[in-house]
N, C-alpha and C positions, 0 to 999 in steps of 0.2 A: 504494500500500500504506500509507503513510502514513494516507490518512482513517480507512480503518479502523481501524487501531492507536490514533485519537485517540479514535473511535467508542467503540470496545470499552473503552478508557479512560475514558471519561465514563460508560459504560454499568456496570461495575464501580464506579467510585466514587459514581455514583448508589444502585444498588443496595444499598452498605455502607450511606453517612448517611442515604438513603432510608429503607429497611427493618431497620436493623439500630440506629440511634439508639432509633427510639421500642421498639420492640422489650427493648433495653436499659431504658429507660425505665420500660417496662410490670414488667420483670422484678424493676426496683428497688422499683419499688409493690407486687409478691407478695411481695416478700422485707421488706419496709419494716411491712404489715399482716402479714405471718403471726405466727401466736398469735392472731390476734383471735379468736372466733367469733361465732355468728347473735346470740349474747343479752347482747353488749359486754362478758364476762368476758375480762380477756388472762391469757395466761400468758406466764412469762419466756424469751425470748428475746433476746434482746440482739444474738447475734451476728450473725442477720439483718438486724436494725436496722440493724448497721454494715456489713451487704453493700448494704444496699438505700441510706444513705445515700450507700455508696462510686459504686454505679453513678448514682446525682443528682447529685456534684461531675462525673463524667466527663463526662458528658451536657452539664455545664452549659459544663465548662471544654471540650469540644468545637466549641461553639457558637460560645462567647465568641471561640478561635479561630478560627474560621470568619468570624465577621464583621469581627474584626481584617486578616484575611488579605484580604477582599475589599476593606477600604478601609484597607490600609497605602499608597497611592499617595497618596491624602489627607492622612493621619497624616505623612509623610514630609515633606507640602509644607508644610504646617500650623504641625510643633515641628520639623522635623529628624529626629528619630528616628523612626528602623529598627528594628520591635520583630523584625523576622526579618533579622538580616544575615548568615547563615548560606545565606538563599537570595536570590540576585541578580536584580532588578527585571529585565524582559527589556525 
């Protein structure tokens, strides 16, 4: 029972950063252009501006995490520090 539950776990969290990152993504670019139209007149919107920039830091600092998380074994051997020591190297 175990595989599966590791399965299903992979399979969920593929799914999220998978399809839900660029997703996110995309959402921040409608929200980041809305006001534009076909003939480059904008009009003021602002606050989308800073929905579509918010979902571009998450995206980003998502990542950034992701890639820290994959090579804090490195990082650890490297300087010492633990940017996660809240979760225990197994």
């Amino acid at each position: 029972m175990t595989y599966l539950e590791s399965i299903l776990k992979v399979l969920v969290i593929g799914l999220v950063l998978g399809a839900g990152l660029p997703a996110l993504f995309a959402t921040g670019l409608l929200a980041f252009s809305n006001g534009e139209s076909a003939d480059g007149t904008a009009t003021a919107r602002p606050v989308s501006r800073y929905v579509g920039v918010a979902l571009f830091v998450f995206v980003g600092w998502v990542i950034l995490t992701a890639v820290l998380w994959i090579t804090r074994a490195t990082i650890i051997h490297h300087t010492g520090i633990d940017l996660f020591p809240f979760m225990p190297a197994k």
